[in-house]
N, C-alpha and C positions, 0 to 999 in steps of 0.2 A: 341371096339375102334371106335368112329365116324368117322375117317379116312377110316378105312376098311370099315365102312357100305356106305359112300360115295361111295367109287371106287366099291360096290356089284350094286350100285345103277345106275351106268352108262352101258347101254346095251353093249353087244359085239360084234354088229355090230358098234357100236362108234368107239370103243377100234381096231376094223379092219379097218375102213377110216383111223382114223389116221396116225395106220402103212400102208397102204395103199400110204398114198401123202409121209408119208418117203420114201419109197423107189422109188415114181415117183421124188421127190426132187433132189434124189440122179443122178438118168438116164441123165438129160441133164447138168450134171457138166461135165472136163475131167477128166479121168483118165489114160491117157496116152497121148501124142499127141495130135492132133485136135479132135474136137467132131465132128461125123458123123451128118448130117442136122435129119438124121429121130430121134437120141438121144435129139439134141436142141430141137424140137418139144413139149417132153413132158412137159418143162418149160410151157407151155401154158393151163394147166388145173394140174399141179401138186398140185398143193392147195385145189384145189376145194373137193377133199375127208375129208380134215379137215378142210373146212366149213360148209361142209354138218354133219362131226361129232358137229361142234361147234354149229352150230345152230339146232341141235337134242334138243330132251328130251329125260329125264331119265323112268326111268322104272314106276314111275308114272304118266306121260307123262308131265312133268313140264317142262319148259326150260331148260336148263343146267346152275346149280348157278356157279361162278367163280372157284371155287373151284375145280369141275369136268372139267371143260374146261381148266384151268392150264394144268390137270393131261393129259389130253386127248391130249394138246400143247405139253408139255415138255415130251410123249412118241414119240412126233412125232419128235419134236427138237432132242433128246439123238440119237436117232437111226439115224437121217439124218446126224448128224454130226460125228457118229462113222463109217456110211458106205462112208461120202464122204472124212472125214480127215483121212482116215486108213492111208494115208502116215508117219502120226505121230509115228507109232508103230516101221515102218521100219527107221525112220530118228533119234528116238530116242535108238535105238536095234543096227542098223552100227553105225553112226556119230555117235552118245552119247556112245556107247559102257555099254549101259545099259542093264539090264538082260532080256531077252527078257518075262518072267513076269512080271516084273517092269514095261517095257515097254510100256506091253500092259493094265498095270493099269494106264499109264499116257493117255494113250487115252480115256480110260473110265473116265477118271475124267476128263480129257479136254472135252469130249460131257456131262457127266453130269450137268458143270456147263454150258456152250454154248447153253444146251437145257431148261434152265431156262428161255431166249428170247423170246423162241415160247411157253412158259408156260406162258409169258407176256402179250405176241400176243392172247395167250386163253383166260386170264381172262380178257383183255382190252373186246375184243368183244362180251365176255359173260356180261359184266357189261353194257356195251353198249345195250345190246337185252332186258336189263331190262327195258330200259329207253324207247326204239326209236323202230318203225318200224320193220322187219328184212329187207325191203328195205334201208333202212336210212343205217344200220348196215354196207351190203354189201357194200352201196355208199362209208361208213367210212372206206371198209379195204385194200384197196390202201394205202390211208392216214396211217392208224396203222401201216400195214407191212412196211411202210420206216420207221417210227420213231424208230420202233421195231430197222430195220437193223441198220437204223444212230446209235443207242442208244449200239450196237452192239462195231460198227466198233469204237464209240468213245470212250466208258467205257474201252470194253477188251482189244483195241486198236488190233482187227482184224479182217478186212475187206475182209476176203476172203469168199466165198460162198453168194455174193450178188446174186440175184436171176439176178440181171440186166446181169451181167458177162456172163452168159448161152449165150447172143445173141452178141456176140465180133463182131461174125463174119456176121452177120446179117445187110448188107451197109445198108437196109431205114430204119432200128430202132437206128443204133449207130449214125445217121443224129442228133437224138436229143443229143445225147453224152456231145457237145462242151456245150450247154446250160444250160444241168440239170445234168450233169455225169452221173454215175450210179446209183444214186437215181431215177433218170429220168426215166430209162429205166426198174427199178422191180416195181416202181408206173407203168409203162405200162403191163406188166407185171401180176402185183396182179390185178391191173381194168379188166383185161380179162379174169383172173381167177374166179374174184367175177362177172363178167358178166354172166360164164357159170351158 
């Protein structure tokens, strides 16, 4: 199947940045109460592993076609949104009083389809590396990642895990707050990540 020789085709050190920026994605959300300053911190290179997957080559050494950058996104999207929305399992298992397998199939299909986004966010940038620069690329992925998230919060109509959220507590970033919301502050955000 050309799908399978695709996914043979993308190295597994890709396949580990990926889950790599998942699970730094996940470290400066909350999960209980306030987030500790040293947790928010990783919001500020969490991405950067799945740039550096996105802007790789494959095992030929060719750039990554859209295709494998989707895949390379949306293992990163699935997993970040299964470890940061795990609430879903428990709000759907008490309140819903649904079976706690059920339950935990509804979370895996709530990050399946949610990690569709950053399989967006993969093949925008990938299609982008064919055209442009990989300077040019970086300058664009500020830009993509909010479109991404707008595109996110107004389709699924859910706006939670904006990458800007991470810095609430953060007085000289949420300054820009009242101007740009919270778009404003994951475009600062994704620029600093695509800086690193």
């Amino acid at each position: 199947d050309a799908r399978l020789v695709t996914m043979r085709s993308i190295p597994l050190r890709l396949w580990a940045l990926a889950f790599l920026s998942a699970i730094l994605q996940i470290l400066p959300f909350p999960i209980a109460g306030p987030v500790p300053l040293w947790r928010r911190v990783f919001c500020w290179f969490c991405l950067v592993p799945l740039l550096y997957a996105l802007m790789g080559v494959d095992r030929a050494g060719k750039p990554l076609r859209l295709y494998p950058a989707a895949l390379l996104g949306y293992l990163c999207g699935v997993l970040w949104y299964a470890g940061n929305c795990y609430w879903i399992y428990r709000t759907m298992h008490i309140y819903g009083n649904i079976p706690s397998l059920a339950s935990f199939g509804i979370l895996i299909l709530f990050s399946l389809y949610l990690g569709l986004y950053l399989a967006l966010f993969g093949a925008i940038v990938a299609a982008l590396r064919t055209k442009y620069s990989r300077t040019l690329v970086l300058l664009a992925v500020p830009f993509v990642w909010v479109a991404v998230e707008l595109a996110r919060a107004r389709i699924t109509g859910f706006p939670w895990d904006l990458l800007g959220y991470t810095q609430v507590d953060n007085l000289a970033l949420t300054r820009l707050a009242p101007w740009t919301g919270v778009m404003g502050l994951s475009f600062v955000i994704a620029a600093v990540n695509a800086l690193w």
